[in-house]
C-alpha positions in Angstrom: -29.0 140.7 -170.8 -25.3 142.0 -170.8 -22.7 140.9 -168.3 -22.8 143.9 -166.2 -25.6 145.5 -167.1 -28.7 146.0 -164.7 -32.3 146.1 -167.0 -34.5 147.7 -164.8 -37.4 145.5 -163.7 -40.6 147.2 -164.6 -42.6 149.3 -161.7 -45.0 147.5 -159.4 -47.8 149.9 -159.4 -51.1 150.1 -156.8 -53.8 151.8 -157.8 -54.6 153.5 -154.4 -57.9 151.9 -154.4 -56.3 148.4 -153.9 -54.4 149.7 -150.9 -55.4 148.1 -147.5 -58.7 150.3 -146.4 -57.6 152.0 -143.5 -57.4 155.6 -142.5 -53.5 156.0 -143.4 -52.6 160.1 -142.0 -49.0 161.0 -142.2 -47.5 164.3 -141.4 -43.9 163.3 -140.9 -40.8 161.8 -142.6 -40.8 159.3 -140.2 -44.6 158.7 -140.0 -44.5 158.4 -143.9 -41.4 155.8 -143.7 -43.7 153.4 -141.6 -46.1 153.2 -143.7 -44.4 152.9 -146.7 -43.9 148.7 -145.9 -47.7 148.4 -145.4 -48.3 150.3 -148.3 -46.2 147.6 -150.6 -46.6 145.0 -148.8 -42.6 144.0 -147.9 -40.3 146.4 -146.5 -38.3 147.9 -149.7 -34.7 147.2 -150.6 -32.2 148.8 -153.2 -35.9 150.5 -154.5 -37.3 153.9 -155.0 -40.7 154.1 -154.3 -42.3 156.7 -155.7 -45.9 158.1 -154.0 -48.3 160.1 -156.4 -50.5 162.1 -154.7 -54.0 163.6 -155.3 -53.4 167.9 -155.2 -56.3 168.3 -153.5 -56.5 165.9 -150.9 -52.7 164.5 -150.3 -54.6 161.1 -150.8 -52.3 158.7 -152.5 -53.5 157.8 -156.3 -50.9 155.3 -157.1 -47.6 153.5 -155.0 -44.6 152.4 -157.7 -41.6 150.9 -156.1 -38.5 150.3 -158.8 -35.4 148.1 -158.5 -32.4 150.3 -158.2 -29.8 150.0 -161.2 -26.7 147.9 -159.6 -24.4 149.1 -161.2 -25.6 152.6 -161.2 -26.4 152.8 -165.2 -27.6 156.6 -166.2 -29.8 155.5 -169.4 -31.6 152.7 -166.4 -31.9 156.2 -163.6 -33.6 157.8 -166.9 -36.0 155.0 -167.9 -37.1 154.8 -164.0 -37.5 158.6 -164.5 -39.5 158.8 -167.3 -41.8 155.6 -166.8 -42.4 157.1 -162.9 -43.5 160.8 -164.8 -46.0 158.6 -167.1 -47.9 156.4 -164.5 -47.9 159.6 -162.4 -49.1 162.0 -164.7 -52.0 159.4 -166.7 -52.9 158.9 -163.1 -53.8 163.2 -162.8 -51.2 163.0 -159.6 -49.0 167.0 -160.1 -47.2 166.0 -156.8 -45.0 163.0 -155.3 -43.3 162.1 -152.7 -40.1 159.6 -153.4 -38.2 157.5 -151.3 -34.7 155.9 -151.8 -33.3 153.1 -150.6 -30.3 151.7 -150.3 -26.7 153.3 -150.6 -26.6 156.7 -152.0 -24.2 155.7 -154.9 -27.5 153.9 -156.4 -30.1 156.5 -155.3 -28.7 159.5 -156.0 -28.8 158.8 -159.9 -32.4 157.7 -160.2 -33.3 160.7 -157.7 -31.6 163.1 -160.1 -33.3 162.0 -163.0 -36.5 162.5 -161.5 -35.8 165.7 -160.3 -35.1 166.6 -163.9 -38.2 164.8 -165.4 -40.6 165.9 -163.0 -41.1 169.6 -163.7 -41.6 169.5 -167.7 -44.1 166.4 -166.7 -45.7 169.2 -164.3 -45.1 167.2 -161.4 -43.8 168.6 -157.8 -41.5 166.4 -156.1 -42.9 167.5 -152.6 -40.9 165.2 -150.2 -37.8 163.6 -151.2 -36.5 160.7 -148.5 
């Protein structure tokens, strides 16, 4: 590892079948935000966590949270970006929902890079928090 230099630690991903079995219906920003720490299991920190969604059901298929390059680091934002298009697409989910956190100086970049992936991956970015 360089001095400096952030390497991205690889996604966590959850199946949706291993999330807890309970009726889970969200229909808000703030309804999905609440759920999101029961969902991973911690309340996420300088993360995205990135929410692929069955099309026809809005059932989630598969719950990735990523560690947010610190420093920001463009070629880190694309890696996130192109590994979250992979598990999403291998897992049939054409729609996501994404949420930041942390400062805006670290999410913005990863965000952005997503954005950019996700339409030649045919994936809709359908909420972005």
């Amino acid at each position: 590892m360089t001095a400096g230099r952030h390497q991205p630690v690889p996604a966590t991903a959850i199946p949706a079948e291993t999330v807890p079995d309970m009726p889970i219906h969200v229909t808000t920003p703030a309804e999905l935000l609440s759920v999101i720490p029961h969902l991973r299991g911690f309340q996420p920190t300088s993360s995205l966590v990135v929410i692929g969604m069955n099309p026809s059901s809005h059932k989630a298929r598969v719950t990735l949270r990523y560690d947010l390059p610190d420093p920001s680091d463009a070629r880190a934002a694309g890696e996130i970006a192109k590994h979250a298009t992979s598990i999403l697409t291998t897992q049939a989910s054409t729609e996501a929902v994404v949420v930041g956190y942390g400062p805006s100086h670290l999410v913005n970049p990863v965000i952005d890079k997503l954005q950019e992936a996700s339409p030649p991956a045919g994936l809709t970015l359908t909420e972005i928090l």
